[in-house]
C-alpha positions in Angstrom: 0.0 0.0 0.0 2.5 2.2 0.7 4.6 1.3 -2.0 1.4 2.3 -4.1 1.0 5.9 -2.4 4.6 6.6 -3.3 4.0 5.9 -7.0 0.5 7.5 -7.1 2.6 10.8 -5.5 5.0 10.5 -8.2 2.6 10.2 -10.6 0.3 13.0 -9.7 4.0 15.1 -9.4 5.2 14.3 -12.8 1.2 15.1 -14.0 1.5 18.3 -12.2 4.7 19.5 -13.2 3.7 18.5 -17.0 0.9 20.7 -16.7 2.7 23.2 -15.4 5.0 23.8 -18.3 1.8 23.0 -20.9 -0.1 26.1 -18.5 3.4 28.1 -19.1 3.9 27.3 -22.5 0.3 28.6 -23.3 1.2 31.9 -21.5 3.7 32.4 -23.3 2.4 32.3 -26.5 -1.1 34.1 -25.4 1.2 36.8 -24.0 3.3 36.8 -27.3 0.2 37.0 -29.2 -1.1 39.8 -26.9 2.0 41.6 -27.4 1.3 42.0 -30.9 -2.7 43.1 -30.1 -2.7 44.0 -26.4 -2.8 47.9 -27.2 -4.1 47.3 -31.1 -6.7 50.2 -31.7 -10.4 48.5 -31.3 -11.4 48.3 -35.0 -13.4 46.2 -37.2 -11.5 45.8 -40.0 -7.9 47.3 -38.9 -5.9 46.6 -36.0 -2.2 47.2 -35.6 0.1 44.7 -34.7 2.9 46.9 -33.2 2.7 48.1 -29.7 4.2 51.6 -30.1 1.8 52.4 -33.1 -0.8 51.2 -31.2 -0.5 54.4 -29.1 -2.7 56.2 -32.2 -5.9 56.5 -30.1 -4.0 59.2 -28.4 -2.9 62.4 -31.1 0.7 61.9 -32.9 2.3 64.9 -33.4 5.2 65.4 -35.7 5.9 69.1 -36.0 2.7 70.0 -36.8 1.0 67.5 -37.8 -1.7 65.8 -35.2 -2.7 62.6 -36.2 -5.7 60.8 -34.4 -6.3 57.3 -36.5 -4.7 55.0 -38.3 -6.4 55.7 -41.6 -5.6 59.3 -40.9 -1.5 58.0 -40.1 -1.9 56.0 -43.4 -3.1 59.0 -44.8 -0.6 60.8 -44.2 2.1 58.8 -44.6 1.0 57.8 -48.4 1.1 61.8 -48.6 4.3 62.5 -47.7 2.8 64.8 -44.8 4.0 62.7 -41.9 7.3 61.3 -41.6 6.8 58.1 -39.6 8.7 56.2 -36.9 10.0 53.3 -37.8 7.7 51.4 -35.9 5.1 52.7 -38.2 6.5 52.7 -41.1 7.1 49.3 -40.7 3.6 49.1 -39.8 2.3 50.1 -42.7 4.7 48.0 -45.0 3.2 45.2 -42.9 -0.7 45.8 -43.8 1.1 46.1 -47.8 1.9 43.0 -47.8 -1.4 41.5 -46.8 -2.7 42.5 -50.6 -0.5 39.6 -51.9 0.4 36.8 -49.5 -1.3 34.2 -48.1 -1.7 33.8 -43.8 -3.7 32.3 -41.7 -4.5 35.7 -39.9 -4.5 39.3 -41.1 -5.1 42.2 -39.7 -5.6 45.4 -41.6 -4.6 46.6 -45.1 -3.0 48.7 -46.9 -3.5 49.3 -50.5 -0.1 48.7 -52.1 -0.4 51.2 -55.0 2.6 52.5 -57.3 2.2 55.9 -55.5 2.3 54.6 -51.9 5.6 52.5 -52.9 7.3 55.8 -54.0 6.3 57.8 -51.1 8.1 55.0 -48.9 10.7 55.3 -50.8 11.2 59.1 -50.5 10.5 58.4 -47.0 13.5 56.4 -46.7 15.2 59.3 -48.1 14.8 61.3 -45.6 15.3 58.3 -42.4 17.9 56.8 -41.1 16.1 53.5 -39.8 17.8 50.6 -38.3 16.7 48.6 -40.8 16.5 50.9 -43.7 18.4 48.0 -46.2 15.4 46.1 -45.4 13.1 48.2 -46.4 15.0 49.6 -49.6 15.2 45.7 -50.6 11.7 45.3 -50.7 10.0 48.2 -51.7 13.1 48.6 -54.7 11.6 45.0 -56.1 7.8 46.4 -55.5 8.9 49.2 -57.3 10.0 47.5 -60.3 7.1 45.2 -60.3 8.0 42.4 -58.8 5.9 41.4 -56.1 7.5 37.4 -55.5 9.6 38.6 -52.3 6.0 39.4 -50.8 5.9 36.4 -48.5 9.6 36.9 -47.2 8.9 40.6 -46.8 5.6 39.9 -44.8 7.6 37.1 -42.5 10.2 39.8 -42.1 8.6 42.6 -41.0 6.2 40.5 -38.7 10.0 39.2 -37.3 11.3 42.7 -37.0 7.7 43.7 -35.1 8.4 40.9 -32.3 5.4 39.2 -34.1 4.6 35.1 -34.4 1.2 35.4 -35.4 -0.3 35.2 -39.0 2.9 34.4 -41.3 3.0 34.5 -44.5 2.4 30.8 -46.4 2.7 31.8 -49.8 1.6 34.4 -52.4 -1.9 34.6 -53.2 -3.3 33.7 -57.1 -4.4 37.0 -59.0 -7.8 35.7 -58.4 -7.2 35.9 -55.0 -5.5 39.2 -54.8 -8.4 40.3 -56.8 -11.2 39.6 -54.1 -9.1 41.0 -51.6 -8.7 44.2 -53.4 -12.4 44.1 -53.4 -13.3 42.9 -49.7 -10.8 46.0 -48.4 -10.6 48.7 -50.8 -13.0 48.8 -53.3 
């Protein structure tokens, strides 16, 4: 019997400890993942996955420029009115890529249009981000048309943002592309 006790102890320990690191392990990755949203801007259709854009519920001011939203950050940004952190420029290279990859989760978008690719480029110009060769290699091929190093540059820039959630699988067919052009900006 009290052979038995000892081993039903052990048992339950080993059971315990296992779910311990299971209960940890799932912390981990729901605070990972709440990383990314915790501070996200409550919208329907656009969230931002970066926690120190996700500060735009409060007014952004860069000389003097006030910016309240993210469409009104996107706005400017596509402009040429705003030069943004690098956090948000990343940001908004992030929702770009959504137009033409594949993930199992997405959050926002951001029309990648000739003119938007060239104002990130002058915007480039005019930085001196840490990871400005990133983002010249990318937008350079997007501004010559080629769109295949979408799925890297998605991965990437989720990487750079501290984010695990909703990589990029693979590019998506015209067709695809297509209804998501429709379902966000049409």
């Amino acid at each position: 019997m009290e052979k038995f006790l000892n081993r039903f102890l052990i048992s339950i320990s080993i059971v315990a400890v296992l779910g311990i690191i299971i209960v940890g392990v799932l912390i981990y990755q729901a605070t990972s993942y709440g990383n990314e949203k915790a501070e996200a801007v409550a919208s329907s259709d656009t969230n931002v996955e970066n926690e120190d854009v996700s500060s735009l519920d409060t007014p952004i001011e860069n000389e003097d420029t006030q910016i309240k939203n993210e469409a009104e950050l996107e706005e400017k940004i596509t402009e040429g009115k705003y030069i943004p952190k690098e956090d948000e420029f990343q940001w908004i290279v992030h929702r770009m890529t959504h137009q033409k990859v594949a993930a199992d989760m997405k959050d926002g978008a951001t029309e990648m249009t000739p003119e938007r690719i060239d104002e990130l480029l002058k915007t480039l110009d005019e930085t001196d981000y840490d990871y400005k060769d990133v983002y010249l290699r990318i937008l350079n091929e997007w501004n010559e048309g080629n769109f295949e190093n979408a799925v890297e540059a998605h991965n990437e820039i989720l990487s750079l943002q501290n984010g695990s959630i909703g990589v990029a699988t693979r590019l998506l067919t015209p067709e695809e592309e297509q209804e998501f052009i429709e379902q966000n900006f049409r």
